[in-house]
C-alpha positions in Angstrom: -63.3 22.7 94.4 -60.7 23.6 96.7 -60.7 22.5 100.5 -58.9 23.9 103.2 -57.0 22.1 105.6 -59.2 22.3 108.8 -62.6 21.1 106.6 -60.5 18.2 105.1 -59.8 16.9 108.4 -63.6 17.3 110.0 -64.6 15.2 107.0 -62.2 12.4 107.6 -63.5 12.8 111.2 -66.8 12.7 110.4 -66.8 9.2 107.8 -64.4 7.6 110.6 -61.1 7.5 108.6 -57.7 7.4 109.2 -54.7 9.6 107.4 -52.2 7.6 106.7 -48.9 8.2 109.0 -45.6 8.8 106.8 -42.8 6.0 108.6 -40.3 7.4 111.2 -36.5 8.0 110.0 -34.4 4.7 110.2 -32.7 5.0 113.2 -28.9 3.2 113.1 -28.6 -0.1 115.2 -24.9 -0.1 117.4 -23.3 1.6 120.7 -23.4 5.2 121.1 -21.8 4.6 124.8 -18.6 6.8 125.7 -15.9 5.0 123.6 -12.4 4.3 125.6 -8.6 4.9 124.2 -7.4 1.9 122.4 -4.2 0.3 123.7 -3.3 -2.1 120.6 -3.1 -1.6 117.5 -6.1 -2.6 115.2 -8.5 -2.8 118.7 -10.4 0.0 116.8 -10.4 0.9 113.3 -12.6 4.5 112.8 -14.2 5.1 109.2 -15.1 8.1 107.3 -16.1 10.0 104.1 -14.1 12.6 102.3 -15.4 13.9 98.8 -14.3 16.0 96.1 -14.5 17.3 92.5 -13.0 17.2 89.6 -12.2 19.4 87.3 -14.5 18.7 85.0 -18.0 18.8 87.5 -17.6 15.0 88.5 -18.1 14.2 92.2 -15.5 11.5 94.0 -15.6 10.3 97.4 -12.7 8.6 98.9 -13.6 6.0 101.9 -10.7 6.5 104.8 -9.9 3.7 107.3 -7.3 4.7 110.2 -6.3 2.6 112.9 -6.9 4.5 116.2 -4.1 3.1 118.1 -1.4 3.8 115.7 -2.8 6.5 113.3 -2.1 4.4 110.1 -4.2 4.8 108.0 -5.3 1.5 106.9 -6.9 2.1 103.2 -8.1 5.1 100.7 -11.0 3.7 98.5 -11.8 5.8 95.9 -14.3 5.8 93.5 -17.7 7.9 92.1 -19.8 5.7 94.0 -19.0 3.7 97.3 -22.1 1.7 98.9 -22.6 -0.1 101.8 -21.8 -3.3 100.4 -18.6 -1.8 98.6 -18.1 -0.9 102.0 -18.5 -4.1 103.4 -16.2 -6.2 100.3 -12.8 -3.3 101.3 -13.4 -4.4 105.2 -13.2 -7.8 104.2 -10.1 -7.3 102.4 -8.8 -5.3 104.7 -9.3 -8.0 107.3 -7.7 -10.8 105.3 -4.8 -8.4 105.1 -4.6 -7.0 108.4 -6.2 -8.7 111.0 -10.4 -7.9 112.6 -10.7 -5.7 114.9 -12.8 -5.5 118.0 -14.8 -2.2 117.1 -15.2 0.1 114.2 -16.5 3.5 115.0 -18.4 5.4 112.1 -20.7 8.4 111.9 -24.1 7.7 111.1 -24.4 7.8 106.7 -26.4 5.7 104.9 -23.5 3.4 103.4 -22.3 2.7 107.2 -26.1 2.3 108.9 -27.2 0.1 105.4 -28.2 -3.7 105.9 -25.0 -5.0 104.0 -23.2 -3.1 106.6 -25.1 -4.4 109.4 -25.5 -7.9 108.2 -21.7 -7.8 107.5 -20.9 -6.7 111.6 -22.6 -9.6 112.6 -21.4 -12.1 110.3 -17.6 -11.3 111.4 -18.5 -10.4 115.2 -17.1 -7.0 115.0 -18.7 -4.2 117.7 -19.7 -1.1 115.5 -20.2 1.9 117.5 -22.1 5.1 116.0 -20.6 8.6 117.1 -23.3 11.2 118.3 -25.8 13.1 114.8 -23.6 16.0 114.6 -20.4 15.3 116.8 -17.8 14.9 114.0 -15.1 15.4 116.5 -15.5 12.0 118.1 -14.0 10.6 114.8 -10.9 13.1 115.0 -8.6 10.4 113.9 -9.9 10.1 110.6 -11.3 13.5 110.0 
């Protein structure tokens, strides 16, 4: 028995049901206002992905933290996987090592707009700001 589309939905009309509604895309919590120039180092520290393969077929992806202020870049993490809570454990050491700073500005991946990531913001009182979907020039430090 094959049904088209139209009938389908006069039936579920008809018997008073509802189709159920797929979830809208998790949006990422944090500023998207017009970000100013810092003035000290570590005021703003600006994250990003870079990945690669090897040789052989194997896919890496190297985490890059740069200090907006000074251009240093702070840390290369690299590995085959990096998630949002591996994310989160290389800030920390990085902030035991360096210093917090005020904001960090990432785009909008999954391993920067996870919970561990957001949970961890909170905890250590750091602003994270989100650039625009599809404006990878407002991270021009890093890229």
């Amino acid at each position: 028995l094959i049904v088209n589309h139209k009938k389908l939905f006069r039936l579920y009309r008809e018997e008073k049901l509802a189709v159920r509604r797929r979830g809208g895309r998790k949006r990422a919590i944090g500023t998207r206002a017009p970000m100013v120039v810092p003035l000290r180092p570590d005021e703003r520290w600006s994250l990003d992905f870079v990945s690669d393969q090897l040789t052989d077929g194997r896919r890496f992806r190297i985490l890059a933290v740069v200090d907006d202020c000074t251009r240093e870049c702070l840390a290369l993490i690299i590995d085959t996987s990096l998630s949002g809570l591996r994310v989160a454990r290389e800030l920390d050491r990085l902030i035991t090592e360096r210093g917090r700073p005020r904001m960090i500005v990432s785009d909008n991946g999954s391993e920067f707009t996870s919970n561990a990531i957001l949970s961890w913001a909170d905890q250590n009182r750091v602003e994270w700001h989100y650039i625009a979907p599809g404006k990878p020039m407002q991270t021009d430090v890093v890229e």
